[in-house]
C-alpha positions in Angstrom: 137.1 103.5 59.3 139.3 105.6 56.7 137.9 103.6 53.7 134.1 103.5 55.1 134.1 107.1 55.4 135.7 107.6 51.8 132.7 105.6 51.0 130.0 107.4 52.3 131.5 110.3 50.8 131.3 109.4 47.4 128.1 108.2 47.8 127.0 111.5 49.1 128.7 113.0 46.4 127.2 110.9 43.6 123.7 111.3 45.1 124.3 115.0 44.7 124.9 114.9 41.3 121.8 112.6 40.6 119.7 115.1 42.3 120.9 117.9 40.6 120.9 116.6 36.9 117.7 114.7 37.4 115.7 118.0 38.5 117.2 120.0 36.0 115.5 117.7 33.3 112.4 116.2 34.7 111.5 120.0 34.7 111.4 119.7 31.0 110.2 116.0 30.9 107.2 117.1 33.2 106.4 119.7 30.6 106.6 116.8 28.2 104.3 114.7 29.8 101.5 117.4 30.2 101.8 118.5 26.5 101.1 114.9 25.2 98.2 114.5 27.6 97.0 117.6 26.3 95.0 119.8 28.9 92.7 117.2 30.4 95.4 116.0 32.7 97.7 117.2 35.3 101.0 115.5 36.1 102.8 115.3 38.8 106.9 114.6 39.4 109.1 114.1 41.7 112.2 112.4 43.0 113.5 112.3 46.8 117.1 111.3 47.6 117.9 109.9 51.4 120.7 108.8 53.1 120.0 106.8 56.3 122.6 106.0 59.0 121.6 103.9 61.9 123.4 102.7 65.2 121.4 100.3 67.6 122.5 98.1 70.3 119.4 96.0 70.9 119.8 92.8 70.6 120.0 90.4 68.4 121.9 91.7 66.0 125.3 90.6 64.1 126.0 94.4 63.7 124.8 96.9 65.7 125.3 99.9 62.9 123.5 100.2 59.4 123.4 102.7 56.5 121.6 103.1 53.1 121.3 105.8 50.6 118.2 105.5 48.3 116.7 107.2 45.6 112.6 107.3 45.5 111.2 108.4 41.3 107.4 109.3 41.1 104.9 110.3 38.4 101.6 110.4 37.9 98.8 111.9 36.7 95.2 112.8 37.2 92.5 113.4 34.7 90.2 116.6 35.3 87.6 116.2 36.6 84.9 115.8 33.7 81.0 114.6 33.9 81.7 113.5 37.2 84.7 111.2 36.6 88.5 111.2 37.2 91.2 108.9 36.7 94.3 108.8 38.7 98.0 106.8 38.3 100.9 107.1 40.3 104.2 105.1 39.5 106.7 104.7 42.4 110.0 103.7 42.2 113.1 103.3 44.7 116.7 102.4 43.8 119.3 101.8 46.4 122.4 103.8 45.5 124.7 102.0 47.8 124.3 98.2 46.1 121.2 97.4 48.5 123.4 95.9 51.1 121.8 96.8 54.1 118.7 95.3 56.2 115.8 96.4 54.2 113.1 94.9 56.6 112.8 91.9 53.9 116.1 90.2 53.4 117.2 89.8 56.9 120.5 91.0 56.9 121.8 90.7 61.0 122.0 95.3 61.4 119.4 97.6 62.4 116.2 98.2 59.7 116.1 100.6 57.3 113.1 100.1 55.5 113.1 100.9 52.4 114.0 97.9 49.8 114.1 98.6 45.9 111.0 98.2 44.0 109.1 99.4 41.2 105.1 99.4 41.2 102.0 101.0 41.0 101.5 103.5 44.1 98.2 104.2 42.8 95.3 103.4 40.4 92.0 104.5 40.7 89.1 105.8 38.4 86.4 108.1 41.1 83.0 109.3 40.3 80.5 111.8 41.9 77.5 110.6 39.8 75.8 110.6 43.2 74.7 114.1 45.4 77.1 114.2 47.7 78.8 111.7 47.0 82.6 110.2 45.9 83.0 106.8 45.2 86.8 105.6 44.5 87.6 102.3 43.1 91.0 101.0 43.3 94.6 101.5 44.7 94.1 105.0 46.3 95.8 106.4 49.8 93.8 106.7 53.0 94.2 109.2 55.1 92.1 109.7 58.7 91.8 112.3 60.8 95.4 112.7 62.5 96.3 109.2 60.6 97.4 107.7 63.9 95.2 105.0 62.8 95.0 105.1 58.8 97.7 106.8 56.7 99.7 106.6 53.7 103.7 106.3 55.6 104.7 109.1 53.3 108.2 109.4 55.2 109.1 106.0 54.2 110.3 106.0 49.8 108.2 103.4 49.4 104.8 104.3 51.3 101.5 102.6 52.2 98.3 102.2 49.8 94.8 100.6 49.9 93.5 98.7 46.8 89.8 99.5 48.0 86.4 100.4 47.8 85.6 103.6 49.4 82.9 106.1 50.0 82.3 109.5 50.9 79.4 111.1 51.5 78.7 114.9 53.0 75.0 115.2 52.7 74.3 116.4 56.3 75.8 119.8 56.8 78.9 120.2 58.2 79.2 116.3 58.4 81.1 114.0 56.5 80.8 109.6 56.4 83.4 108.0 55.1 83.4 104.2 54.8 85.9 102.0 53.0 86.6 98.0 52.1 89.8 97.2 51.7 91.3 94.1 50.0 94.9 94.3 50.1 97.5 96.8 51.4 100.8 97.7 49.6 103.3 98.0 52.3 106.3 100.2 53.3 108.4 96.9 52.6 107.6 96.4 48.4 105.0 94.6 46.3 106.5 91.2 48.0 104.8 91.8 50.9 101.7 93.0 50.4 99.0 91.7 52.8 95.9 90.3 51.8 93.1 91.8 54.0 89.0 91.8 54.1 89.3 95.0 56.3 86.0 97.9 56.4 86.0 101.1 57.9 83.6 104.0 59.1 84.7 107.0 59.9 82.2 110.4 60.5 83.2 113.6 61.4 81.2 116.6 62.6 82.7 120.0 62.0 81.6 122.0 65.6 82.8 125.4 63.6 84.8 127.1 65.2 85.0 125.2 68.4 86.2 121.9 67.0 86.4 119.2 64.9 84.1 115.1 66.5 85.1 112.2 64.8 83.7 108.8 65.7 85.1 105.6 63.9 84.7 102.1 63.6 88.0 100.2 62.2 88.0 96.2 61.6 91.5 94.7 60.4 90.6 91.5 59.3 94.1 89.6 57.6 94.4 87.0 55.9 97.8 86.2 56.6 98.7 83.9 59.5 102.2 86.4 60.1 99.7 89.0 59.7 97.2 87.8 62.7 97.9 89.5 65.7 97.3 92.9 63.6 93.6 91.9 63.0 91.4 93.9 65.3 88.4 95.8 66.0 88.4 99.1 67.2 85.9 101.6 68.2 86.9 105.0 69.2 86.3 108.9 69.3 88.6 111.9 68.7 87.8 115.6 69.5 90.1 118.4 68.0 90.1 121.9 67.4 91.5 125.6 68.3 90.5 128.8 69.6 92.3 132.6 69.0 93.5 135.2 66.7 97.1 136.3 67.6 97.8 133.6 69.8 96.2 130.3 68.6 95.5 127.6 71.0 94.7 124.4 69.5 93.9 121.0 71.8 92.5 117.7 71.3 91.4 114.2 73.1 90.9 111.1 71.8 89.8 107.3 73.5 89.4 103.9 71.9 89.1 100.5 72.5 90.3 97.3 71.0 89.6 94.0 70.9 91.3 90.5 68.9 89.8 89.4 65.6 89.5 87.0 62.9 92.3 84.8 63.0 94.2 86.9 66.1 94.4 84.2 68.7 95.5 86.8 71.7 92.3 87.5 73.8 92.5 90.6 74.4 90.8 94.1 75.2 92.8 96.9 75.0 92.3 100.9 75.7 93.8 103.9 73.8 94.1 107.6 75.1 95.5 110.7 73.8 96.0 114.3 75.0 97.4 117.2 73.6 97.5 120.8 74.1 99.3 123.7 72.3 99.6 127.1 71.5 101.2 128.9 68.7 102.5 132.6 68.6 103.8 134.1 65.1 105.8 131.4 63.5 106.5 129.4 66.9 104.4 126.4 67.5 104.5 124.9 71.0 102.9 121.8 72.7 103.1 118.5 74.9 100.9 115.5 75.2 100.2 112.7 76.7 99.5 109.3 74.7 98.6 105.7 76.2 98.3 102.6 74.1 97.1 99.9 76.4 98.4 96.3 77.8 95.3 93.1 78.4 97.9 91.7 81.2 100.5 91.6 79.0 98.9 89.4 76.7 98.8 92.0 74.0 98.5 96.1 74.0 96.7 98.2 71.8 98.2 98.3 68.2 98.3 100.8 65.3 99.6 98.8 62.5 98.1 101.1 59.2 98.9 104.5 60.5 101.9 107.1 60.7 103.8 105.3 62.9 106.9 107.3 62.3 105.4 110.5 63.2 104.5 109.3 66.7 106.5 107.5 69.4 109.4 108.9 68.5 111.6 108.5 65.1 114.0 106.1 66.2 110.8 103.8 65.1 111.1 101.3 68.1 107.6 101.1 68.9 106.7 100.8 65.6 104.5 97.6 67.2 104.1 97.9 70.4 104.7 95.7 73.4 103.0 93.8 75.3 103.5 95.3 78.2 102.0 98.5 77.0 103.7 101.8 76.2 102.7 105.7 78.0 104.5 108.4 76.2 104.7 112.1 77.7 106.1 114.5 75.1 106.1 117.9 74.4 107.6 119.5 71.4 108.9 123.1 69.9 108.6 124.1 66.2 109.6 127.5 65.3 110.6 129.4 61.4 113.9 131.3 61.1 113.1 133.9 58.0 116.6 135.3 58.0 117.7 131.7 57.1 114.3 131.0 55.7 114.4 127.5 58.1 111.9 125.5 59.7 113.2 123.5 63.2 111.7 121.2 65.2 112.5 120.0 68.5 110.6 117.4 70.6 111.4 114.9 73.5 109.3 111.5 74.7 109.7 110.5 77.9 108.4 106.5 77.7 106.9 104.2 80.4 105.3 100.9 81.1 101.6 101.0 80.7 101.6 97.6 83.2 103.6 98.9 85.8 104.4 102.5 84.8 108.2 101.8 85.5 110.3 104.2 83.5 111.3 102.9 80.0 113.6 105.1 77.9 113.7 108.5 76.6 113.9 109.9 73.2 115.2 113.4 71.4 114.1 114.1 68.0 115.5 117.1 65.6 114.9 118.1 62.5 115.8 121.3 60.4 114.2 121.6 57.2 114.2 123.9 54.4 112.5 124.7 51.2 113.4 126.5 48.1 110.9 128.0 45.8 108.3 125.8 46.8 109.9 123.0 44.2 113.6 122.0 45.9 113.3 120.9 50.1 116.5 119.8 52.0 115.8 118.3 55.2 118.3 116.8 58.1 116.9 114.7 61.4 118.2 112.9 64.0 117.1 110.8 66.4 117.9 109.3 70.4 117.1 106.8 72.1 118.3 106.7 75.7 116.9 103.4 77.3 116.5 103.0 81.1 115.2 100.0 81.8 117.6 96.8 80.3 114.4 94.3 81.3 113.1 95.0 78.2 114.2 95.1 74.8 115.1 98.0 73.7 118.5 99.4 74.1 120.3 102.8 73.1 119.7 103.6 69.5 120.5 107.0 67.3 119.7 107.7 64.0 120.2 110.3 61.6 118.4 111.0 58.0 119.8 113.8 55.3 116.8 114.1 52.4 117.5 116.1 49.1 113.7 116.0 47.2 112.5 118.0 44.2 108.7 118.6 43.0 107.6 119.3 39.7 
């Protein structure tokens, strides 16, 4: 125990000193960069330091507790936008500061995941052009991010997150009204270049803006894989979501969404599965209040309603156990508190999930989630957050888990 803690206190000590001499010269290096591109471009920098400790009891695993500290390097640039092109590049690399000996989700190591393996690689690459009215067309690796991005986002909590190499279109010739449609071919994953996955996926997506009552979006999503350990992810999904908020000193803010789902492609589990989501909230100065209610669906146990190219992290719960989830369904009742200190100049967050069984509505587990963050002129952020699982229900899967996160990031 004595010589594991002396370990993670060098580590933590040598990932301070990284962070510190690394933003005091990428500050320079940035100003490097730009003055070689000349003024046509703008660059971009950053780095993002994390140190992950996890404790799990579900089973199987040959050790129930993991830990990882990682380092995540970024640049890129973006051209101005000049006779109605732009170019944009984005280099993404993550180092593991702790000799990668931990489960990164791809070399199967018997402890709970952390996932986030080493790699180097092209976030993004994309050249854009609005030589149409009203129109942007993107070619190439780009993020995509919808509506709430329950259902299509980049993962940014995750060092290495999620991008599209694509086709996509968006079009806002109808007032107040925007069309968005996309064909994707392959998606860079959260777990490295190694395991990308090979898709012939299309989207539509059109929002209404109802100023000043709300926000409509309709959407059509097909996940087609190509990957047989890919297939139960390919899907078809049709849904709405309504969103919006109301009020000057006090702000109330509220929004409903339903979808359904149904098996694709090479997805041999006949299924139909429905998707609902409430929330309501209110915020007062710089407090932020709310709870909701969110169902994804069970077919009879055959399969429930997935989410596999969204935030996942965001939602459910950070402990990350329904990251796919199961069969059996999943209801989750939250409610959450977010309030700013100015005296200590500190964001908090606060939020609980109480989890049940979408087939038989049995109580499943419980979660806490914390997180204090802080920023420092806008360039430096420090953020801590922790995580609890509390399960109640040993017929399924999932046992007690707790996880904490301390981030060190820097943006130039």
């Amino acid at each position: 125990m004595y010589n594991e803690q002396q370990q993670k206190h060098r580590i933590n000590t040598l990932l301070l000193l990284i962070c510190c001499s690394i933003s005091q010269a990428t500050s320079a290096g940035s100003d490097i960069i730009s003055d070689a591109l000349g003024s046509n471009y703008t660059t971009s920098f950053s780095i993002r330091a994390r140190y992950e400790h996890a404790n799990d009891s579900t089973p199987p695993k040959l050790d129930n507790t993991s830990h990882a500290t990682t380092l995540k390097t970024s640049l890129g640039f973006v051209s101005n936008n000049e006779k109605d092109y732009q170019f944009g590049i984005e280099f993404n690399d993550v180092r593991a500061l702790d000799n990668n000996n931990y489960n990164n989700g791809t070399n199967n190591l018997g402890a709970p995941e952390i996932t986030d393996p080493e790699d180097l690689r092209v976030q993004q690459v994309y050249v854009s052009t609005k030589s149409i009215k009203d129109t942007v067309i993107t070619f190439g690796r780009q993020l995509i991010e919808l509506d709430n991005q329950r259902f299509f986002g980049s993962e940014p909590f995750r060092q290495n997150g999620r991008s599209f190499d694509a086709i996509t279109i968006s079009n806002t010739v109808l007032e107040n009204t925007r069309f968005y449609a996309a064909y994707i071919s392959n998606i860079n994953t959260t777990k490295g270049t190694k395991n990308n996955i090979e898709s012939n996926s299309g989207l539509l997506n059109v929002r209404y803006d109802a100023e000043p009552i709300a926000s409509i979006s309709s959407y059509y999503y097909l996940i087609d894989h190509d990957d047989p350990l890919q297939a139960n992810d390919s899907s078809e999904t049709i849904g709405v979501r309504f969103a919006g908020s109301t009020g000057k000193k006090i702000l109330f803010f509220y929004s409903a969404e339903l979808a359904s789902q149904r098996n694709i492609g090479i997805n041999q589990l006949d299924y139909k599965a429905r998707y609902e989501a409430v929330e309501l909230g209110l915020k007062i100065d710089s407090i932020n209040a709310k709870f909701g209610y969110e169902k994804l669906g069970t077919d009879h146990q055959i399969a429930a309603f997935q989410t596999p190219l969204g935030n996942r992290h965001e939602y459910q719960g950070h402990i990350d156990n329904f990251l796919q989830t199961p069969a059996e369904g999943l209801i989750d009742h939250y409610y959450a508190v977010n309030f700013f200190v100015a005296r200590w100049k500190m964001n908090f967050f606060i939020r609980q999930h109480l989890y049940k069984v979408d087939l038989t509505e049995n109580a499943l587990g419980s979660e806490t989630n914390l997180e204090i963050t802080r920023s420092i002129g806008g360039v430096y952020f420090f953020g801590i957050k922790y995580g609890k699982y509390n399960a109640n229900n040993e017929q399924f899967e999932f046992r007690d888990a707790e996880k904490i996160w301390l981030t060190l990031s820097a943006e130039f």
